[in-house]
N, C-alpha and C positions, 0 to 999 in steps of 0.2 A: 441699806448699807452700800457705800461708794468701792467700787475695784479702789486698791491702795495706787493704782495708778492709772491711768488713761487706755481705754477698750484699747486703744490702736496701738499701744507702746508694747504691750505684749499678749503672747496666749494667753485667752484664761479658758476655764472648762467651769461650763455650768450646769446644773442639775437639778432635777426636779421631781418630787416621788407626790404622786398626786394619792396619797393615804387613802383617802376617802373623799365624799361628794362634800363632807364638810371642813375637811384639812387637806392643805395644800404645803408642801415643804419644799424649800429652796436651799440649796447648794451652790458652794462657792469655789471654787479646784479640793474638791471633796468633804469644805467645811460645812455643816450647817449653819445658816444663815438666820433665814427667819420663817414663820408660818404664815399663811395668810387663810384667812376662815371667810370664803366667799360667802355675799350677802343672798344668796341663792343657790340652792343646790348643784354643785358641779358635777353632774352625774349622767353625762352625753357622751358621745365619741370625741377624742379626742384629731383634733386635727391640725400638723405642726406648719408652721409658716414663721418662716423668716426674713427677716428686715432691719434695715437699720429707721433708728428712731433718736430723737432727741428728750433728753430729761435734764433734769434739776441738778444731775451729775455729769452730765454729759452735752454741754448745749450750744447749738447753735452761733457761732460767733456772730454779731451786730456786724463786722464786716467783712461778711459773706464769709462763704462756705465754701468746702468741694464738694458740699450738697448742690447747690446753686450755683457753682462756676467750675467744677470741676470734670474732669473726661467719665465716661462711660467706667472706663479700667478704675481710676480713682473715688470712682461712686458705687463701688462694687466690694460687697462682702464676701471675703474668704471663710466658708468653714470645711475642716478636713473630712469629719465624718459628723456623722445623728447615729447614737447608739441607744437604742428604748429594748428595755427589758417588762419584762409581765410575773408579778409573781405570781406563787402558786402555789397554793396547799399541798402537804406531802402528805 
């Protein structure tokens, strides 16, 4: 599912509750979105990296970029915080 508007035009807050090794759930500024059932057990540590990235909703303009022609500061992802929670049986 596409943001109703462009990553860069405003905040969005995304989220992810990794259920289990074999469901995976996505959030959207606190909606659920969609599940994804990895083809292989996801059942490792978890390790966050971020980046920007080009997709099917989001791509690359044919004549160029501030991927490719843009400054350091303009090629540069802002995010405020990473808040990861663990749950936990009471």
């Amino acid at each position: 599912m596409a943001p109703p508007t462009k990553n860069h035009e405003r905040f969005y807050t995304y989220g992810f509750y990794w259920k289990s090794p074999t469901e995976l759930m996505f959030y959207l500024d606190g909606k659920y979105v969609y599940t994804l059932k990895p083809p292989v057990l996801f059942d490792q540590d978890l390790v966050l990296q971020f980046s920007i990235e080009a997709y099917d909703w989001n791509p690359i303009s044919e004549k160029g970029s501030k991927v490719t022609t843009g400054t350091k500061e303009e090629r540069t992802a802002l995010i405020d915080y990473i808040r990861v929670y663990e749950l936990k049986d009471l």
